[in-house]
Structure formats: structure tokens, C-alpha cells
N, CA, C and O atoms as CSV, one atom per row, in Angstrom:
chain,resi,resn,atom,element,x,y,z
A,1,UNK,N,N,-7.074,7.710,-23.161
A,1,UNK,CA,C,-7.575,8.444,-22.031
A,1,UNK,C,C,-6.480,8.581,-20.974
A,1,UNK,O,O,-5.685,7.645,-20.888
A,2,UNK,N,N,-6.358,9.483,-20.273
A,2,UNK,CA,C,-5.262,10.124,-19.178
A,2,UNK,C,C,-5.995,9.421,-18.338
A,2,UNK,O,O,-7.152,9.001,-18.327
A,3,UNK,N,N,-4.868,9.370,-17.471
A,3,UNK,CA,C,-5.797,8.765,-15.839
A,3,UNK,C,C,-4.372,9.545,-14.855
A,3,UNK,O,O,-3.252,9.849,-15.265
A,4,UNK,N,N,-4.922,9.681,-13.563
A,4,UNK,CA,C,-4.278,10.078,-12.427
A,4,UNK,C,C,-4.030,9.176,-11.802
A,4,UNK,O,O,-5.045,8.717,-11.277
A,5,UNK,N,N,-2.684,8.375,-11.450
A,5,UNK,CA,C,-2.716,7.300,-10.469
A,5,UNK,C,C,-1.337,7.390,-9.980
A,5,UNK,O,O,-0.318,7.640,-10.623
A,6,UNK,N,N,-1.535,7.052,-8.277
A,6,UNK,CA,C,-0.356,7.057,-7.113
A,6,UNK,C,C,0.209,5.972,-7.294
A,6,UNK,O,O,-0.267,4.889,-6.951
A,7,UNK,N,N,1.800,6.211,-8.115
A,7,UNK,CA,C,2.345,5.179,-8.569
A,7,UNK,C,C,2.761,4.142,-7.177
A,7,UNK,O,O,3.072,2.954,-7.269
A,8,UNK,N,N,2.679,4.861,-6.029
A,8,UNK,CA,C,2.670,3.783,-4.802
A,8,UNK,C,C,1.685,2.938,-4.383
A,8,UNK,O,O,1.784,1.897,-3.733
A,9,UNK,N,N,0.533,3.601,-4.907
A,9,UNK,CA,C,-0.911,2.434,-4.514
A,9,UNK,C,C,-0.619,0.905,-4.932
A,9,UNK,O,O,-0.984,0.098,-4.076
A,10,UNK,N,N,-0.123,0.443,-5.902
A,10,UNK,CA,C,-0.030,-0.608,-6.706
A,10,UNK,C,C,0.954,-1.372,-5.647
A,10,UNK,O,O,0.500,-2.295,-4.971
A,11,UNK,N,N,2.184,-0.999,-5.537
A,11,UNK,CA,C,2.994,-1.279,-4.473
A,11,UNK,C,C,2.769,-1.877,-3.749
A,11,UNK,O,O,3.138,-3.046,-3.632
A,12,UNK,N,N,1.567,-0.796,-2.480
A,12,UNK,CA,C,1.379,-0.808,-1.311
A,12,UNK,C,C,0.191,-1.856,-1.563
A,12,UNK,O,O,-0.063,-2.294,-0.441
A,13,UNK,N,N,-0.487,-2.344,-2.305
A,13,UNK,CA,C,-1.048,-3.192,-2.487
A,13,UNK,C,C,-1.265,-4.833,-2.287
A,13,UNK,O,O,-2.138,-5.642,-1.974
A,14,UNK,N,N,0.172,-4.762,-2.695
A,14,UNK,CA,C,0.984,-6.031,-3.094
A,14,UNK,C,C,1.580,-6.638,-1.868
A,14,UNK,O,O,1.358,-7.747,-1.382
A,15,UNK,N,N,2.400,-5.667,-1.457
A,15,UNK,CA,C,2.842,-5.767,-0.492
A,15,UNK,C,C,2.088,-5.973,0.740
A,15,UNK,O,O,2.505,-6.776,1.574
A,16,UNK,N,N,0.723,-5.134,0.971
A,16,UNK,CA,C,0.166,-5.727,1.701
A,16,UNK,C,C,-0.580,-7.149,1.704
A,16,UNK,O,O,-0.789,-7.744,2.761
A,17,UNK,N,N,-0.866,-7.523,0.778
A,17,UNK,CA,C,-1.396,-8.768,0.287
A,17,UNK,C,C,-0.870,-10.053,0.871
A,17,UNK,O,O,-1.383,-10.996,1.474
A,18,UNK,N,N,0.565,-9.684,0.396
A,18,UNK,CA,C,1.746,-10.727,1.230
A,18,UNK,C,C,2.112,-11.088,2.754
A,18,UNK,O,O,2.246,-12.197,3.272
A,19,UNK,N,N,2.244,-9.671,3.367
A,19,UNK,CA,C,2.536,-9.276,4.564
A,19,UNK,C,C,1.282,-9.831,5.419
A,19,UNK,O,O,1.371,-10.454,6.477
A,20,UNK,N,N,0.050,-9.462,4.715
A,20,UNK,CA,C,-1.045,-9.785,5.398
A,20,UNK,C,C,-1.563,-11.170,5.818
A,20,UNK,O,O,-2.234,-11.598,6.758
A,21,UNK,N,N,-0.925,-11.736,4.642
A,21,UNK,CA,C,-1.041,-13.179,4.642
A,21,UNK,C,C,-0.250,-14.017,5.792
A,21,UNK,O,O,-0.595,-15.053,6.360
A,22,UNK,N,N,0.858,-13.274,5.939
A,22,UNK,CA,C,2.092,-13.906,7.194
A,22,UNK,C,C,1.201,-13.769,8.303
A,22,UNK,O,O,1.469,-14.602,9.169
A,23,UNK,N,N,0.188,-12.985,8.615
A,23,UNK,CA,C,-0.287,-12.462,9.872
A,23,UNK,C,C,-1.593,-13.522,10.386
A,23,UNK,O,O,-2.354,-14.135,9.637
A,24,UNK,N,N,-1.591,-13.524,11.752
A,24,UNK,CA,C,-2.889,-13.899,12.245
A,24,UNK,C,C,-4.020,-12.782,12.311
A,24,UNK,O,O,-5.084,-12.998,12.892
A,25,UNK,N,N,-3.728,-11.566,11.679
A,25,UNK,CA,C,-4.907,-10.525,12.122
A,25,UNK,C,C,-5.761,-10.431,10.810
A,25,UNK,O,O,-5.262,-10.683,9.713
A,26,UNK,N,N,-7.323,-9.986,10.999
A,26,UNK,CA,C,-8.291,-10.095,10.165
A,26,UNK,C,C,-7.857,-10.147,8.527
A,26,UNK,O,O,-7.139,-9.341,7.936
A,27,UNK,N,N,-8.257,-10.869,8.201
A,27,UNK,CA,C,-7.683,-10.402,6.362
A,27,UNK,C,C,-9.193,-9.819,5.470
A,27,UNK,O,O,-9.160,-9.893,4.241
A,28,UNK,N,N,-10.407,-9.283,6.124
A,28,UNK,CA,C,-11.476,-8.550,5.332
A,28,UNK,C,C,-10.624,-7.874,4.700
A,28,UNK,O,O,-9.405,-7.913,4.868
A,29,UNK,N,N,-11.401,-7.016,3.703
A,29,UNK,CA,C,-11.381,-6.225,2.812
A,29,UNK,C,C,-11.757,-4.777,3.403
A,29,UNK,O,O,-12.002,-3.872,2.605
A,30,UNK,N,N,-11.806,-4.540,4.800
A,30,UNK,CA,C,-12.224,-3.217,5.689
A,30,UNK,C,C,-10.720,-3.130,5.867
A,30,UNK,O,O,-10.125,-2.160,5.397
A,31,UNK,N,N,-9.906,-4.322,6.680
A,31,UNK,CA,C,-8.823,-4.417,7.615
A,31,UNK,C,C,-7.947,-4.588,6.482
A,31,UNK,O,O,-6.818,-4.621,6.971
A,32,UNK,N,N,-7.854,-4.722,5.151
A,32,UNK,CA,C,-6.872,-4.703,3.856
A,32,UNK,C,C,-6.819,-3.298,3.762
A,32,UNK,O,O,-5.809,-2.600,3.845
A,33,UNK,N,N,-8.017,-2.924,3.577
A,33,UNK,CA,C,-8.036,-1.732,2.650
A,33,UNK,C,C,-7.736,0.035,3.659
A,33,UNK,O,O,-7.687,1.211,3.297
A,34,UNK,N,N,-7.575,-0.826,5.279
A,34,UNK,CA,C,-7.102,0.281,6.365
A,34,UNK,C,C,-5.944,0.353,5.983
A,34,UNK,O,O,-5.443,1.378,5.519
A,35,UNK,N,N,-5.259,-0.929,6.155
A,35,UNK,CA,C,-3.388,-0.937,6.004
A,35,UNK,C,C,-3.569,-0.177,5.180
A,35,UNK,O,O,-3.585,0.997,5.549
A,36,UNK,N,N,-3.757,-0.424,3.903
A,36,UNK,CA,C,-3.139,0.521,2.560
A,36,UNK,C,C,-3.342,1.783,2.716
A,36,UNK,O,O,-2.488,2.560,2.290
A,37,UNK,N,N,-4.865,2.426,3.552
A,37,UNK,CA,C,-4.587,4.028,3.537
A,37,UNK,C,C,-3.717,4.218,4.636
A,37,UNK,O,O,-3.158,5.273,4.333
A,38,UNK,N,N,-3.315,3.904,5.578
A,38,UNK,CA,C,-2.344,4.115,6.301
A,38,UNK,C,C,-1.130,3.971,5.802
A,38,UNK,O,O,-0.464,5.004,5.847
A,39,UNK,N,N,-0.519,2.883,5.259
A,39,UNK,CA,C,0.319,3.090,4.599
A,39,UNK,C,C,0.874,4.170,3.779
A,39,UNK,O,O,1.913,4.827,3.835
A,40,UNK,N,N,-0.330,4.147,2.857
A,40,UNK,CA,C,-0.054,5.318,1.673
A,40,UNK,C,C,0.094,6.737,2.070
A,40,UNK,O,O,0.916,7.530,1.611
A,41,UNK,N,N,-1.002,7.012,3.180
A,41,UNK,CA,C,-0.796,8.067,3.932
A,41,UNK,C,C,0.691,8.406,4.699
A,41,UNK,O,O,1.020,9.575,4.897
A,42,UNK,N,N,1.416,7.445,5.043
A,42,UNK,CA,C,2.769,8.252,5.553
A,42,UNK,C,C,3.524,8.338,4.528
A,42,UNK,O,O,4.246,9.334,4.476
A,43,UNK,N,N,3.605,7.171,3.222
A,43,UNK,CA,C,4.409,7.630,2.132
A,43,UNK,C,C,4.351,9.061,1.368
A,43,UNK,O,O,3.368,9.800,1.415
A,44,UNK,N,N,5.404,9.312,0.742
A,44,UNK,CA,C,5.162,10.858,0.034
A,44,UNK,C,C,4.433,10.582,-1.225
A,44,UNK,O,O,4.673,9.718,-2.068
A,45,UNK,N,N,3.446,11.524,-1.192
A,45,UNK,CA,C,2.583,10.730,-2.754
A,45,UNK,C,C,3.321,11.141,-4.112
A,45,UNK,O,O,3.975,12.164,-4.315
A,46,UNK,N,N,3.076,10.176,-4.916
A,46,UNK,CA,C,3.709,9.933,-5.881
A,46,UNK,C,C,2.790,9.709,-7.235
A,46,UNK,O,O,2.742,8.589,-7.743
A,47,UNK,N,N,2.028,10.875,-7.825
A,47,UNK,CA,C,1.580,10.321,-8.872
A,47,UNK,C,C,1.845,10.822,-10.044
A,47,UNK,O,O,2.710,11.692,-9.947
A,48,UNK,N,N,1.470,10.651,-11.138
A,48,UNK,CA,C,1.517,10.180,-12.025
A,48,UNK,C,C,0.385,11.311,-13.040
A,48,UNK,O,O,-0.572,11.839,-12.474
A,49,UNK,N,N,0.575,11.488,-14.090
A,49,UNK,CA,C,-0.395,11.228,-15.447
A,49,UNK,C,C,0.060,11.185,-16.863
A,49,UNK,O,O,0.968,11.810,-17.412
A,50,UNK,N,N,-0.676,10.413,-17.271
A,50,UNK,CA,C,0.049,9.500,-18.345
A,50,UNK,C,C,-0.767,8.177,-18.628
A,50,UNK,O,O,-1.199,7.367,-17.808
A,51,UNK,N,N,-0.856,8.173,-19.873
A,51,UNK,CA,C,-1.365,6.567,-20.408
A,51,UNK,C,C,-0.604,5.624,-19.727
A,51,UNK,O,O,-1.055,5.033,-18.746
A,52,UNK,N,N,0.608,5.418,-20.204
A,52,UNK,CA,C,1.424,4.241,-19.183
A,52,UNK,C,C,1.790,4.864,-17.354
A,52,UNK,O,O,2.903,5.064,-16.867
A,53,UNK,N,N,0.800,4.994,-16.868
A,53,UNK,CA,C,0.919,5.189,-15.619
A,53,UNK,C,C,1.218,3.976,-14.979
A,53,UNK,O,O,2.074,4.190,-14.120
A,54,UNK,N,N,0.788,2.456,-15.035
A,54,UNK,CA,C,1.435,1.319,-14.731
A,54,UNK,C,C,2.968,1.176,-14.880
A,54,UNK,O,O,3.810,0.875,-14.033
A,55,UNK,N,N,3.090,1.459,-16.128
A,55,UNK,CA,C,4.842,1.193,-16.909
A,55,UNK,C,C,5.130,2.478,-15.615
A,55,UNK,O,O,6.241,2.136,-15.210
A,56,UNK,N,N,4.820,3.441,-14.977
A,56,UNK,CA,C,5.877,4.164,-14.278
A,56,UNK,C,C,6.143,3.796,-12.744
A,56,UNK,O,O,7.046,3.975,-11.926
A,57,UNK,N,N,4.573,3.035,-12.793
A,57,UNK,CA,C,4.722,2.560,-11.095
A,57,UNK,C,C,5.618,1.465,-11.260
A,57,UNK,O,O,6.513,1.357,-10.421
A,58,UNK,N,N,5.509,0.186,-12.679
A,58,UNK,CA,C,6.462,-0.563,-12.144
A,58,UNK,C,C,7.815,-0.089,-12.458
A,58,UNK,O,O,8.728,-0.893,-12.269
A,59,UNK,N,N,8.044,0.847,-12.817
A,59,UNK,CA,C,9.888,1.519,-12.588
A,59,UNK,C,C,10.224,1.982,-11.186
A,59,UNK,O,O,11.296,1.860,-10.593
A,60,UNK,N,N,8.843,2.662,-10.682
A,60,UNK,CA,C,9.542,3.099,-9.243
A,60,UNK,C,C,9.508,1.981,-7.919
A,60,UNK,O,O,9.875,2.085,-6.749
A,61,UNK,N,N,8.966,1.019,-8.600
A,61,UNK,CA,C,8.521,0.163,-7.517
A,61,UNK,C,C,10.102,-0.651,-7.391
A,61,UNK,O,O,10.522,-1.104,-6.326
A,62,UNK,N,N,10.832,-0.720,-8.667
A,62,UNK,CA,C,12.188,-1.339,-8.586
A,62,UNK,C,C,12.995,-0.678,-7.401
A,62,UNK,O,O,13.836,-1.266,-6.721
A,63,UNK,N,N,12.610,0.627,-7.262
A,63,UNK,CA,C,13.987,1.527,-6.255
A,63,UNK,C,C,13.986,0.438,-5.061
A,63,UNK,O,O,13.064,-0.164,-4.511
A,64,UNK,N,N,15.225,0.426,-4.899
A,64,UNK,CA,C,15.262,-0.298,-3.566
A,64,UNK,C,C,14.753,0.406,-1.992
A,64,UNK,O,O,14.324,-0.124,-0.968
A,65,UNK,N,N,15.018,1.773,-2.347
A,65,UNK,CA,C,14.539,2.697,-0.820
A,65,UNK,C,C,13.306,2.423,-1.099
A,65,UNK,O,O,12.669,1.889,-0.191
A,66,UNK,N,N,12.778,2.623,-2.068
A,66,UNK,CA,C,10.970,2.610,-2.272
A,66,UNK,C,C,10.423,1.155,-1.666
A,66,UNK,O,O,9.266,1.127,-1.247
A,67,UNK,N,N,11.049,0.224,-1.624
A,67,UNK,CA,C,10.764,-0.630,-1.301
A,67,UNK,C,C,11.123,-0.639,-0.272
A,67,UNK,O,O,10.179,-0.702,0.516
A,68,UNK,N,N,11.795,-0.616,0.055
A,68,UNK,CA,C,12.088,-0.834,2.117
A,68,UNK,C,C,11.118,0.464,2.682
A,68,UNK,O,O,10.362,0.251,3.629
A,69,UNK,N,N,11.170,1.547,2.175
A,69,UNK,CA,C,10.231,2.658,2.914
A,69,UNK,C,C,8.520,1.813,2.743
A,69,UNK,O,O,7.959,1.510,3.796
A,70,UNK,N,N,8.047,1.599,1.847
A,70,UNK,CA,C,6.842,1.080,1.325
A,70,UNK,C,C,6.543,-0.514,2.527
A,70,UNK,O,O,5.465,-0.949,2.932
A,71,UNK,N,N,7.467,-0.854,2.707
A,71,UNK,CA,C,7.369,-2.527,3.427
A,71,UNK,C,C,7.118,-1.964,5.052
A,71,UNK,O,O,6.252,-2.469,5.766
A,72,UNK,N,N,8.013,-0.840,5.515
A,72,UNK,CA,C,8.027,-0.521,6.633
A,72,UNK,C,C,6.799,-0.003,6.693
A,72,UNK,O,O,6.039,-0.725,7.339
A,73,UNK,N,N,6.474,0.640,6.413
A,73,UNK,CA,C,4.995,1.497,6.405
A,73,UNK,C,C,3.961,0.477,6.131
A,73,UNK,O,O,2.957,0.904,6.701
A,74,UNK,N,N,3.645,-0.768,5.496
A,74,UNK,CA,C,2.662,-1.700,5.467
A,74,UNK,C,C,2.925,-2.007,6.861
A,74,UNK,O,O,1.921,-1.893,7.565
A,75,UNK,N,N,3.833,-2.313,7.380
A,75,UNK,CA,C,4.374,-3.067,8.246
A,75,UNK,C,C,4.129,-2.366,9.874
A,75,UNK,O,O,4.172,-3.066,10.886
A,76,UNK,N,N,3.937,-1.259,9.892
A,76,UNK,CA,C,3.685,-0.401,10.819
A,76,UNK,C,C,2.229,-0.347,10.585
A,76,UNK,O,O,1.457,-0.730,11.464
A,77,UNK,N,N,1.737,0.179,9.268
A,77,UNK,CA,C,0.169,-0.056,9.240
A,77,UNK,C,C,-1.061,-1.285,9.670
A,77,UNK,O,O,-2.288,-1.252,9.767
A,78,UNK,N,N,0.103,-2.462,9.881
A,78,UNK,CA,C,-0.575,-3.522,10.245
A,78,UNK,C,C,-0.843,-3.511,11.362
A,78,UNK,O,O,-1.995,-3.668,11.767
A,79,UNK,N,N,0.324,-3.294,12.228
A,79,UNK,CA,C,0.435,-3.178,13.354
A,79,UNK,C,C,-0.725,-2.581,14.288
A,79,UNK,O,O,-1.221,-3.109,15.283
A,80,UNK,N,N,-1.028,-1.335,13.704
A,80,UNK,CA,C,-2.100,-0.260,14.099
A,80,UNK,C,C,-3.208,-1.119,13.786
A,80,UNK,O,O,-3.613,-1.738,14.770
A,81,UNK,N,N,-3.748,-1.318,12.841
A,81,UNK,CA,C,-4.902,-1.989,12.233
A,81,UNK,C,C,-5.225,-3.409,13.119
A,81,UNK,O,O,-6.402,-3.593,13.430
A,82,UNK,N,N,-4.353,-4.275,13.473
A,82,UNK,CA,C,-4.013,-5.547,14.188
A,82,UNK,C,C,-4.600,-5.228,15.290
A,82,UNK,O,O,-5.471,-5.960,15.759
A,83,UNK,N,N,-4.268,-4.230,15.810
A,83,UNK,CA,C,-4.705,-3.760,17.351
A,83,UNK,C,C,-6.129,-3.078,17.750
A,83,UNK,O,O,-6.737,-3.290,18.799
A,84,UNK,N,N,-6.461,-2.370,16.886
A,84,UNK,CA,C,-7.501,-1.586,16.750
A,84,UNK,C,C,-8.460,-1.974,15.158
A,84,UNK,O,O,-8.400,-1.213,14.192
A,85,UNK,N,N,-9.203,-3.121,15.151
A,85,UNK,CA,C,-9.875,-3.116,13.787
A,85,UNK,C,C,-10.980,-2.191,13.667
A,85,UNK,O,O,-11.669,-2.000,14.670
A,86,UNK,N,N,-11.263,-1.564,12.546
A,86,UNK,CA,C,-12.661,-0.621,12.518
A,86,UNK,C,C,-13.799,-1.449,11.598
A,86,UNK,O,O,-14.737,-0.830,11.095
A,87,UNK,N,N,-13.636,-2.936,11.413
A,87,UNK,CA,C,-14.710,-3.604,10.386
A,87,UNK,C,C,-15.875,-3.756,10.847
A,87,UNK,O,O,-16.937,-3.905,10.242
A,88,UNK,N,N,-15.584,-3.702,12.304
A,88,UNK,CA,C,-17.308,-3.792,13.207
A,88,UNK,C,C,-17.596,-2.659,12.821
A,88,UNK,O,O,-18.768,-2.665,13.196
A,89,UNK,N,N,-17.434,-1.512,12.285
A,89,UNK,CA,C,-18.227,-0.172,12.210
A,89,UNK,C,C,-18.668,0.165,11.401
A,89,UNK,O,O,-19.274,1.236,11.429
């Protein structure tokens, strides 16, 4: 079966996971799952179709720009999210 998937979601995932963990701000699953569309939203989307759609995210996830662009953007997304939570809503 084909599937459609943003070889950055997986990434931005991860990365937030980690990042989030360093932080004193909410760790729900409202305030996780904000970072990542924010995140993903300033990255350029990147998908995919293909059975090994995993095998391509983890090739692009090696780029080193992909990774510093991807960290900055969690990293800015927290920021926003930190300040303004929407889980009360």
C-alpha cells in the first residue's frame, strides 16, 4: 500500500520530544502536538510517496541544514507555545 507522508513530521517529532523535555513548559499532548504544527508549518513541506517513505525520511533527516533548520523551528515553536498555551480550550 502507498502512503503520503511529510518526510519532516518524523523529525519534527523527535526533536520535539527532546527539546520539550529540557523545558519547564507544559508537556500535554495539546502543547506537543502545537510545537510540531508550528514547526512543520514554517518548514518547506517535504513529502513523500512510496512504500519506504520512512527509509526516505531517515535519509533526509541525516542533512545537516535539515537539521539545524528543523531544531530552530521546534525551538521557536516552543517558544510561542510556552507563552501562549491553547490546552485550556
Amino acid at each position: 500500500m502507498y502512503q503520503l507522508k511529510n518526510s519532516n513530521e518524523e523529525l519534527i517529532a523527535d526533536i520535539t520530544r527532546d527539546l520539550m523535555a529540557e523545558t519547564e513548559m507544559c508537556q500535554c499532548d495539546k502543547c506537543r502536538l502545537d510545537v510540531m504544527a508550528l514547526a512543520l508549518n514554517s518548514l518547506p513541506p517535504s513529502y513523500v510517496v512510496t512504500y519506504a517513505g520512512g527509509l526516505f525520511a531517515n535519509i533526509d533527516a541525516t542533512n545537516v541544514q535539515m537539521q539545524a533548520d528543523a531544531m530552530s523551528a521546534v525551538l521557536k515553536a516552543i517558544a510561542v507555545v510556552s507563552r501562549s498555551p491553547h490546552h485550556d480550550l
